[in-house]
C-alpha positions as CSV (number, residue, x, y, z in Angstrom):
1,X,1.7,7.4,-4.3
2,X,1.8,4.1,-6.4
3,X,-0.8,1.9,-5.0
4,X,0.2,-2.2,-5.3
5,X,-3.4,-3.5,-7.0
6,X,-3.6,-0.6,-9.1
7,X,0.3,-1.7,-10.0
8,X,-0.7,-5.7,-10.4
9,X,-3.3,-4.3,-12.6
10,X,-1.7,-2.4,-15.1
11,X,0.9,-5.3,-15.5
12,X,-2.0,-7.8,-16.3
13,X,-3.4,-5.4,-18.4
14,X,0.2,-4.9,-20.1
15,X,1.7,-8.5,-19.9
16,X,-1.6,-10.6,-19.1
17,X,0.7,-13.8,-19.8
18,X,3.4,-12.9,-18.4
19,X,4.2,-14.7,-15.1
20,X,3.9,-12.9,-12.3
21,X,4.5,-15.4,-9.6
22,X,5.6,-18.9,-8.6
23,X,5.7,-20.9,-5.8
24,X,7.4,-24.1,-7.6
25,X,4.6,-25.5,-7.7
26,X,2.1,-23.2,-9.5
27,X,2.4,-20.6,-11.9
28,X,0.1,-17.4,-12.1
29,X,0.1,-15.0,-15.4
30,X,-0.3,-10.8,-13.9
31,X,-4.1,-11.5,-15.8
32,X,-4.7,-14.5,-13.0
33,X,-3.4,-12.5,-10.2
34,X,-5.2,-9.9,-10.9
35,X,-8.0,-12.2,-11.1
36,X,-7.2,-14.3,-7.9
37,X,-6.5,-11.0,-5.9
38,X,-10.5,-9.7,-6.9
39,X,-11.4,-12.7,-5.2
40,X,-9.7,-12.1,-2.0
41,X,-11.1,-8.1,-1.9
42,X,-15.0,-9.2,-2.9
43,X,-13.9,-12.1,0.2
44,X,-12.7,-9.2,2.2
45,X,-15.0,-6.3,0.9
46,X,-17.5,-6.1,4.2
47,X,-15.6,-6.9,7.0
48,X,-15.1,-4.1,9.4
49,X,-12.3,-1.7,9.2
50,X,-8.5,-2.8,10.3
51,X,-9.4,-6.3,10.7
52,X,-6.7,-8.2,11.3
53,X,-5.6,-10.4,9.0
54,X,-3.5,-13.3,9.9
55,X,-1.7,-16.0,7.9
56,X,0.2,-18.7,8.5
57,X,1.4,-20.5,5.5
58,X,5.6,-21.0,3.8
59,X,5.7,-19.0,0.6
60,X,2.4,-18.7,-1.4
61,X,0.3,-16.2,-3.7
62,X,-1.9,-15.8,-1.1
63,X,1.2,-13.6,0.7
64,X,1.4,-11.8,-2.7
65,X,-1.9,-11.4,-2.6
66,X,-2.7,-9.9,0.8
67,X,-0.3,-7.4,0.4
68,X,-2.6,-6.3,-2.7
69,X,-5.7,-6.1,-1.1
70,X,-4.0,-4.5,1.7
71,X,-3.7,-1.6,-0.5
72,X,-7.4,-0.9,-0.9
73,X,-8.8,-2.5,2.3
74,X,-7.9,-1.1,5.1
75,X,-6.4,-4.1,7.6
76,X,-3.5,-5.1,9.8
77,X,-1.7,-7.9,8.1
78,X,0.5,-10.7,10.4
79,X,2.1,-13.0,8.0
80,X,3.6,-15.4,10.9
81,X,6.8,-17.5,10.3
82,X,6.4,-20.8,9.5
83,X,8.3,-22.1,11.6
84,X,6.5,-21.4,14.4
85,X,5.7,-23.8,17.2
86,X,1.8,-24.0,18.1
87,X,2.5,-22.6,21.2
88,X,3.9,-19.4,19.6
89,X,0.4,-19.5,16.6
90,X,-1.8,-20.0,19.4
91,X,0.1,-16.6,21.5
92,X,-0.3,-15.0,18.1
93,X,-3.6,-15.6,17.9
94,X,-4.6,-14.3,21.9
95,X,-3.0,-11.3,21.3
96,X,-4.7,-10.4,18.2
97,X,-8.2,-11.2,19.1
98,X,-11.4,-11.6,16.6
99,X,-8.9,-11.8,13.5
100,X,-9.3,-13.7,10.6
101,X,-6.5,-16.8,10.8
102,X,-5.8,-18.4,7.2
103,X,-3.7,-21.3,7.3
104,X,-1.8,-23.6,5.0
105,X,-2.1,-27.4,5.2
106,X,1.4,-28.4,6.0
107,X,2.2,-28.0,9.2
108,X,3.2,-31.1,11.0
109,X,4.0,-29.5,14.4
110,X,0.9,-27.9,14.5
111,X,-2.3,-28.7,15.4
112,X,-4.8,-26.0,13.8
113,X,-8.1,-28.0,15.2
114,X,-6.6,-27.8,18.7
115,X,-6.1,-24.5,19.2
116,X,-9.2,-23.6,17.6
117,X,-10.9,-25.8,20.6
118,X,-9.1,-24.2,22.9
119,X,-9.4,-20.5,21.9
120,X,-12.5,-18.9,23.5
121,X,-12.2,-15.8,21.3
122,X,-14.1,-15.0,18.1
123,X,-11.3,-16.0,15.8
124,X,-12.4,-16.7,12.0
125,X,-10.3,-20.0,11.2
126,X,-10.4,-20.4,7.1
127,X,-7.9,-23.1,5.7
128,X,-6.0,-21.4,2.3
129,X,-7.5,-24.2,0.4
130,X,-11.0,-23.3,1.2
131,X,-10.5,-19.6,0.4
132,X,-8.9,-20.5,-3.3
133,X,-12.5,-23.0,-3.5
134,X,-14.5,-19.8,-2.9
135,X,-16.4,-19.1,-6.1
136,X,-16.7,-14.8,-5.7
137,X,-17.7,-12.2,-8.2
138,X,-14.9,-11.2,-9.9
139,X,-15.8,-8.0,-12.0
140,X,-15.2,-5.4,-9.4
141,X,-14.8,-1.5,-9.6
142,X,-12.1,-0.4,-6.8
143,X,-11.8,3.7,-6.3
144,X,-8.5,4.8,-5.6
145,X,-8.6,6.3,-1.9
146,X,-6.0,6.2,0.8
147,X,-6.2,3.4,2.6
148,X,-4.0,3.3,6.0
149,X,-3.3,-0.8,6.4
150,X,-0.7,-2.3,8.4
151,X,1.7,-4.8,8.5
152,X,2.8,-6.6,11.5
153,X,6.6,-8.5,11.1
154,X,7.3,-10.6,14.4
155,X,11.1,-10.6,15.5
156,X,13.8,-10.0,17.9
157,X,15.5,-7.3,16.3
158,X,17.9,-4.8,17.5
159,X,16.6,-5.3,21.2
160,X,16.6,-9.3,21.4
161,X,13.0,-9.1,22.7
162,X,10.2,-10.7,20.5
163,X,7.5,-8.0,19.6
164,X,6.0,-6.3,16.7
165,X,7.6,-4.1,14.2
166,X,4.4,-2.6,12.6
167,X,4.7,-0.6,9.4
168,X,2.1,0.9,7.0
169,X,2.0,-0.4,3.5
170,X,2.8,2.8,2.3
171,X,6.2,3.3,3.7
172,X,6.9,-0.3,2.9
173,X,6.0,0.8,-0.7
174,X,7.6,3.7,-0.2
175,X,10.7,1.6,0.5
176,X,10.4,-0.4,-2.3
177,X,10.1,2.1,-5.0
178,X,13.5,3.8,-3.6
179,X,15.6,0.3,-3.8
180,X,14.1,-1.4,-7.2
181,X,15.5,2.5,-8.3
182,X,18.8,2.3,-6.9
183,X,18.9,-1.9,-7.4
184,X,17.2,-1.0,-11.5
185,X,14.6,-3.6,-11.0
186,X,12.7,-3.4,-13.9
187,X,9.7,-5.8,-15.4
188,X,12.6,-7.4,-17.4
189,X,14.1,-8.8,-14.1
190,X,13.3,-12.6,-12.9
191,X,13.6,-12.1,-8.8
192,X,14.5,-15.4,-7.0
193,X,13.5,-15.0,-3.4
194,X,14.1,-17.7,-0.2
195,X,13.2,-15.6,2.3
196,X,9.9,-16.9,4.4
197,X,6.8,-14.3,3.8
198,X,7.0,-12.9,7.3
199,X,10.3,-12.0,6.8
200,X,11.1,-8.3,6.0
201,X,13.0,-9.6,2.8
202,X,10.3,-12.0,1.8
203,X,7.6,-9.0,2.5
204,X,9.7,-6.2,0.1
205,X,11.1,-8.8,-2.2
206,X,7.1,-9.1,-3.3
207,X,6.5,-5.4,-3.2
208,X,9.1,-4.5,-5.5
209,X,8.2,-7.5,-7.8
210,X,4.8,-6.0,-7.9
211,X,6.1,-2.5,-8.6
212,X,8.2,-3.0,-11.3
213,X,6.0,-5.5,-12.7
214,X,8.6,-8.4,-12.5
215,X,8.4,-11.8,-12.2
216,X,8.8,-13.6,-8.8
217,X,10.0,-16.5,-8.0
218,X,9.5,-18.1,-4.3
219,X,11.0,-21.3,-2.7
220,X,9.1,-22.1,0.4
221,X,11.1,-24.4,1.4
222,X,15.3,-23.9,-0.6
223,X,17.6,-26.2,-0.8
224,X,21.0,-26.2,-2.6
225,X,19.8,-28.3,-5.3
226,X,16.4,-26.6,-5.8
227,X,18.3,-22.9,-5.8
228,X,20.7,-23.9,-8.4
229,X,18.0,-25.9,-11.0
230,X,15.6,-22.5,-10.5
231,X,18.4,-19.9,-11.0
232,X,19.0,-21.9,-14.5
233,X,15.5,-23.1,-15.5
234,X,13.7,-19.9,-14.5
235,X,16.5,-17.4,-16.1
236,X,16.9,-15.7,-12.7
237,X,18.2,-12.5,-13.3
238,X,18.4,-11.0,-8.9
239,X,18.7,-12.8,-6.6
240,X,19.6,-12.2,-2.3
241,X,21.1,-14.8,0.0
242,X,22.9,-15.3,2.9
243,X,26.2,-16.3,3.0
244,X,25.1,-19.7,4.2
245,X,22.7,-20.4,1.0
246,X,25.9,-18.8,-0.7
247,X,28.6,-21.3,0.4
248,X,26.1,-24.1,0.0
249,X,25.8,-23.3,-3.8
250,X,28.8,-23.0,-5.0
251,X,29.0,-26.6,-6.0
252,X,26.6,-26.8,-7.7
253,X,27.2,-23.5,-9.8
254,X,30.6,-25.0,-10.1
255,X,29.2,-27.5,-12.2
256,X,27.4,-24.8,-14.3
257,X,28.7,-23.3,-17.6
258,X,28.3,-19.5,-17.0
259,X,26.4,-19.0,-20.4
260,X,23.3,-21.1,-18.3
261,X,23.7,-18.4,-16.0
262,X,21.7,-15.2,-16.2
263,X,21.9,-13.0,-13.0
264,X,22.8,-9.6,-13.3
265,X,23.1,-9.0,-9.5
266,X,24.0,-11.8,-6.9
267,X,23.8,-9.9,-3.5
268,X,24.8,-10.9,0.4
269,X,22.7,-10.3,3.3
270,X,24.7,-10.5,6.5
271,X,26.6,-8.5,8.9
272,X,29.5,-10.1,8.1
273,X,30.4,-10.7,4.5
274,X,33.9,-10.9,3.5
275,X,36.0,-9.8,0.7
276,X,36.7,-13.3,0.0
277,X,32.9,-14.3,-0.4
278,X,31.9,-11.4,-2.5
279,X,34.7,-12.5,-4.9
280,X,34.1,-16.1,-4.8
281,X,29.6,-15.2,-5.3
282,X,30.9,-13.1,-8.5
283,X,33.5,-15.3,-9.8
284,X,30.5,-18.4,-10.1
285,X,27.5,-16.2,-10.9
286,X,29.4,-13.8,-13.4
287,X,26.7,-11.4,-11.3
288,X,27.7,-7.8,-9.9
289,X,27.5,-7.8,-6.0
290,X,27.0,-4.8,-4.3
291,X,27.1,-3.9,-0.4
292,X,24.2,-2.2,1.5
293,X,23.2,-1.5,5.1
294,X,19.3,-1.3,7.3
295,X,17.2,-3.0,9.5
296,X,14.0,-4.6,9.8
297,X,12.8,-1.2,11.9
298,X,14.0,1.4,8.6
299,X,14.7,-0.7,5.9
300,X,17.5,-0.4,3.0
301,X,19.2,2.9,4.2
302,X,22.6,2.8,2.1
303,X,23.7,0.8,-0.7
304,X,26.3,1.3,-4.0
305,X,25.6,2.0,-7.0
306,X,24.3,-1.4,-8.7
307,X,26.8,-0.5,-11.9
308,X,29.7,-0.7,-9.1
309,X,30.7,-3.6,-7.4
310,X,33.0,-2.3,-4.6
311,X,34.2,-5.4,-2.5
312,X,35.7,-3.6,0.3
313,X,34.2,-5.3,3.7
314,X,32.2,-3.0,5.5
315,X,32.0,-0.6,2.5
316,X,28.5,0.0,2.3
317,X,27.7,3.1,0.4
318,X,26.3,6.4,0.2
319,X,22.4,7.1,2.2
320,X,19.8,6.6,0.1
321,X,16.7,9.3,-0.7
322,X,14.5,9.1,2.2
323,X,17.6,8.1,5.0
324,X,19.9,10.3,6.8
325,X,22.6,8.7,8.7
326,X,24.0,10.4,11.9
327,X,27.3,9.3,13.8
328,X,27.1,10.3,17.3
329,X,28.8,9.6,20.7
330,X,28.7,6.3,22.0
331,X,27.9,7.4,25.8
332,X,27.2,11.4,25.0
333,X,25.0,11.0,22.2
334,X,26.3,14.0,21.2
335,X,27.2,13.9,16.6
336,X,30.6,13.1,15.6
337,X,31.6,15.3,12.6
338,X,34.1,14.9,10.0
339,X,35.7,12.0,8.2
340,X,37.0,8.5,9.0
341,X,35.4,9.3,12.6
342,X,34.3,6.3,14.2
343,X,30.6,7.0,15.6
344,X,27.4,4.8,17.6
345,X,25.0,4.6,14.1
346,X,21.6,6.7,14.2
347,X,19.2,6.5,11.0
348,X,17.2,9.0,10.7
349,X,14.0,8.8,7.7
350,X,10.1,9.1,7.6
351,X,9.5,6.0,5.9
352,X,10.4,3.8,8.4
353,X,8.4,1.4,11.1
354,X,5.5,3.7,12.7
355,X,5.9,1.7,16.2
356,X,6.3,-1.6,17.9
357,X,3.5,-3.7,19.5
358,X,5.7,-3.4,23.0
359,X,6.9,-0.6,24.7
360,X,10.6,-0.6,23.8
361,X,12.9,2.4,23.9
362,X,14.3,2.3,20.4
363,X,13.6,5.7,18.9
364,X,15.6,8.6,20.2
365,X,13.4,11.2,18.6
366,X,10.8,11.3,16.2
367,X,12.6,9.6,13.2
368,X,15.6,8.8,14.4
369,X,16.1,5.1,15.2
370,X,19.3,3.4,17.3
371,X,20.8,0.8,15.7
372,X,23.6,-0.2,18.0
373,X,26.0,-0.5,15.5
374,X,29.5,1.2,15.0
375,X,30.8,2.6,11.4
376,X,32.7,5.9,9.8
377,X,32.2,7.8,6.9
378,X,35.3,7.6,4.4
379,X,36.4,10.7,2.1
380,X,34.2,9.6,-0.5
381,X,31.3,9.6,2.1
382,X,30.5,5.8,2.0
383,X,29.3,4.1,5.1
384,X,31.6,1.7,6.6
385,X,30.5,-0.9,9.6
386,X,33.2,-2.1,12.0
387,X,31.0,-3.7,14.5
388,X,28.6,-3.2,16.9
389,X,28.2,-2.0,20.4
390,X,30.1,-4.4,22.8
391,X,27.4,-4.7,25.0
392,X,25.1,-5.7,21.8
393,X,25.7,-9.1,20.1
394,X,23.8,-11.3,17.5
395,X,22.9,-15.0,18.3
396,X,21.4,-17.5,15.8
397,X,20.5,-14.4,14.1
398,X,18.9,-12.8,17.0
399,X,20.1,-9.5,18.5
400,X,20.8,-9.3,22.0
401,X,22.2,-7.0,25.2
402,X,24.5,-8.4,26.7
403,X,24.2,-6.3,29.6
404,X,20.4,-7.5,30.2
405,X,22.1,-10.8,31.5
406,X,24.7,-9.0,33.6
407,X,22.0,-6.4,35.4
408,X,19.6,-9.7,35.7
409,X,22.3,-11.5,38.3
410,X,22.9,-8.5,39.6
411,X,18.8,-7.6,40.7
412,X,17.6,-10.5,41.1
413,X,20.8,-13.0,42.5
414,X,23.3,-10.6,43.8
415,X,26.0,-11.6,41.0
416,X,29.0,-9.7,39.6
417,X,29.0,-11.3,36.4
418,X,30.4,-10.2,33.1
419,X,28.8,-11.5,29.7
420,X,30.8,-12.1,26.7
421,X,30.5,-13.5,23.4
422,X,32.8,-16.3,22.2
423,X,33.2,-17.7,18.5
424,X,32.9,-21.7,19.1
425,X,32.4,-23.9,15.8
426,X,32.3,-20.1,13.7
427,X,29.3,-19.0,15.7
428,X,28.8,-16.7,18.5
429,X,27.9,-18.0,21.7
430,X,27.2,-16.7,25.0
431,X,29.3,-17.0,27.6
432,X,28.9,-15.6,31.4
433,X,32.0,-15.2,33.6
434,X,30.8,-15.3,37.4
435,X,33.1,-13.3,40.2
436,X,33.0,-16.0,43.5
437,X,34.8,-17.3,45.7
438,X,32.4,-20.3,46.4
439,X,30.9,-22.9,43.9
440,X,28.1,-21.8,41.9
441,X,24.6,-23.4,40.5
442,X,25.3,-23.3,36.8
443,X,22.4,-24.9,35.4
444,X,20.3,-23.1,38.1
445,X,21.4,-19.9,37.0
446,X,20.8,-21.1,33.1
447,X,17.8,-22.2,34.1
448,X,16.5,-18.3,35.4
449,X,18.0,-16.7,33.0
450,X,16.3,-18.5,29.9
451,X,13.2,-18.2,32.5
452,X,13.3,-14.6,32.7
453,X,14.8,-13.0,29.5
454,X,14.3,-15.7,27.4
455,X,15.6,-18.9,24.8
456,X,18.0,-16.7,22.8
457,X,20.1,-15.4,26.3
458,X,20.6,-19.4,27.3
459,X,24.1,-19.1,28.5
460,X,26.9,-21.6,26.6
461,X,29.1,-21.9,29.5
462,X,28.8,-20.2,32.7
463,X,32.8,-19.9,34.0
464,X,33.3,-19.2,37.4
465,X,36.5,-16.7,38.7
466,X,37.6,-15.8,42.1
467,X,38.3,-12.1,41.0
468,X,37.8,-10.3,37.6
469,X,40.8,-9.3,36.2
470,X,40.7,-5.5,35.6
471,X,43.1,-3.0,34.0
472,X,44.8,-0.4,36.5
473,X,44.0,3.0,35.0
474,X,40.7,2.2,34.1
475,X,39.9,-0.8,36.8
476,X,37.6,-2.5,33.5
477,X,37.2,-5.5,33.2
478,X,40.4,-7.3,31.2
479,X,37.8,-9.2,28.2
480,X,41.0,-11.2,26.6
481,X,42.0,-12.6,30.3
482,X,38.9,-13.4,30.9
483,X,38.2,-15.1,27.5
484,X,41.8,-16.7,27.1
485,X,40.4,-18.6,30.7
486,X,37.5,-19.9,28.4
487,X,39.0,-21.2,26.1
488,X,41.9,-23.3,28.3
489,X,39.0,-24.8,30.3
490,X,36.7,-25.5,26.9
491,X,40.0,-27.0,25.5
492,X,39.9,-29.2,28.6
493,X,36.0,-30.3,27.9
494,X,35.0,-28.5,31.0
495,X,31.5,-27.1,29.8
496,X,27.8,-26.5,31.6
């Protein structure tokens, strides 16, 4: 099992002036990581074992860096997203009590001093400045032993209900020696990444670096403009985006002769990637874009061959070693066998998440994880996606159950309702379609909801009908009546 300090050193000991990592601002050579990274371990070297390590901070080494001592420290590691209010640090911080909390300097919206005075617990507040001042011994012997650390990502994920997802370093190693393989990340690559460092992307974009000994670029904070000038300057040779980021630099790589150009694969992260964009992200970058398909909870699980680029939408290849991926009944559970068969997705693979920090039902069996999402295999055994669940739906990038807002009326307010999603300005909103015959409290019943179950299941609208209309056979709900009624009254500006 490749361990990442025992990787970080054999590339400074291999290409000492190389760099290894930069932040825009600073650059470090694989000899001064190494270096930095003894620092943090002789920091770390006494405290007690799976300490929890907190940091809040945009893209730095220090995220790099932590994920290296990780590997021969034993401690639970919480990079937090920067964007974090101080309400949501200081929640962080109570439920992980008598951690160390690093934090970076440039945080407007949050006050570090005041939730410090008004934490009673035994928190170890250390600013990333100060720790980079420390003057530590530097020449230190590390045995190679297995060390079981964690890593804590905080998001919504499949169930739309902040926790958790903790993994072990290992299996996100694991993880990452299976896709720089597959992706032929090699210490020739220059890897552009614009994911935040408590994002699953920023977290194995960093790993893989390490692994293959390439160099790593981070933005902490990317911009068109910024994107475009590092993709040229720094000879960017992968590089991941969503199609946002995508569509937002074409512009400037318009304005780009393709010879200044040197990425080799220019790939999409999104549920929904077209045909069209594929084209257009190959067609400016002169790149190869390929397809894949995971989640935060198992990671890369499919993906095309990176000497292929098959723009088929949905198309997104073969399992990869480690993942098995199982079609089964949407309401049996039962598998679906055969070809061009349309099946409820199950992954099932070792090196996944080991659990989350809430009691959610998400595993159906030891290694097999519920994704809520709908696909087929084709004759060439490729996985294609063709939606999700219809109860399931994904808000400002947040999944969510639809039906949690339905049985939520129903309990607690005695309302038939039916919950849709509707595409307003290109972007999925939620929209609840109430059965009564008298007025209803729309902002009320907003109001409770968001109370309840949370920001990301605010309603849009709230539309009330004096009957649902329903199908005869079936007596289900009619979902185009009911959102053809939508849109005549949003055409009309009537809207909660």
């Amino acid at each position: 099992m490749k361990i990442l300090y025992f990787e970080l050193s054999k590339a400074a000991e291999k290409h000492p002036d190389k760099i290894g990592y930069s932040d825009k601002i600073n650059k470090y050579t694989f000899s001064q990581l190494l270096e930095l990274c003894n620092n943090l371990i002789y920091f770390f070297k006494d405290i007690p074992k799976k300490s929890k390590v907190i940091l809040f901070d945009v893209n730095s080494v220090l995220q790099y860096l932590l994920l290296c001592v990780s590997s021969v420290i034993e401690i639970t590691y919480i990079p937090l997203n920067p964007w974090f209010t101080e309400k949501d640090v200081k929640d962080i911080l109570l439920t992980y009590s008598d951690s160390f909390f690093i934090y970076g300097s440039s945080f407007r919206n949050v006050n570090i001093e005041r939730i410090r005075e008004s934490l009673c617990s035994s928190h170890i507040f250390i600013s990333t400045k100060e720790l980079h001042e420390k003057k530590q011994q530097r020449n230190i012997k590390i045995k190679q032993r297995k060390v079981e650390s964690k890593l804590i990502f905080h998001t919504s994920g499949t169930t739309g209900k902040c926790k958790g997802v903790i993994y072990s370093i290992q299996n996100l190693v694991r993880q990452g020696i299976i896709a720089n393989h597959h992706l032929n990340i090699t210490s020739l690559d220059n890897y552009l990444n614009v994911y935040p460092g408590s994002h699953y992307g920023g977290v194995t974009a960093k790993i893989q670096c390490i692994l293959a000994n390439a160099s790593l670029y981070d933005i902490p904070y990317p911009t068109p403009l910024i994107i475009s000038k590092t993709l040229i300057d720094e000879k960017i040779t992968f590089f991941v985006a969503v199609p946002t980021i995508w569509t937002q630099l074409f512009p400037f790589l318009k304005l780009q002769n393709k010879s200044n150009i040197s990425l080799r694969m220019a790939n999409i992260a999104s549920d929904k990637i077209t045909k069209e964009l594929m084209e257009e992200v190959m067609e400016y970058t002169g790149a190869v874009s390929i397809q894949g398909y995971g989640t935060t909870e198992c990671g890369l699980a499919t993906l095309h061959n990176y000497k292929h680029n098959i723009i088929e939408t949905g198309n997104v290849g073969k399992p990869l070693p480690g993942y098995k991926i199982i079609l089964v009944d949407e309401e049996t559970y039962q598998p679906i066998k055969g070809k061009n068969l349309k099946g409820l997705i199950l992954i099932r693979t070792s090196i996944g998440m080991d659990k989350y920090t809430i009691d959610i039902p998400f595993k159906i069996s030891k290694n097999i994880y519920l994704t809520n999402d709908i696909g087929y295999f084709d004759d060439e055994n490729n996985l294609h996606i063709c939606g999700r669940l219809q109860s399931f739906a994904k808000i400002n990038g947040f999944r969510v159950n639809l039906d949690d807002i339905d049985s939520f009326l129903k309990q607690e307010k005695q309302i038939m309702s039916k919950t849709v999603t509707m595409e307003i300005d290109s972007k999925d909103k939620i929209v609840i379609f109430i059965e009564s015959n008298t007025e209803i409290q729309k902002d009320e019943i907003a109001s409770e909801i968001k109370k309840s179950l949370g920001s990301i299941y605010e309603p849009y609208d709230i539309i009330r009908v004096n009957k649902f209309p329903r199908t005869n056979e079936t007596n289900k709900i009619k979902i185009g009546v009911l959102k053809e009624e939508f849109y005549k009254q949003f055409q009309q500006g009537n809207k909660l």
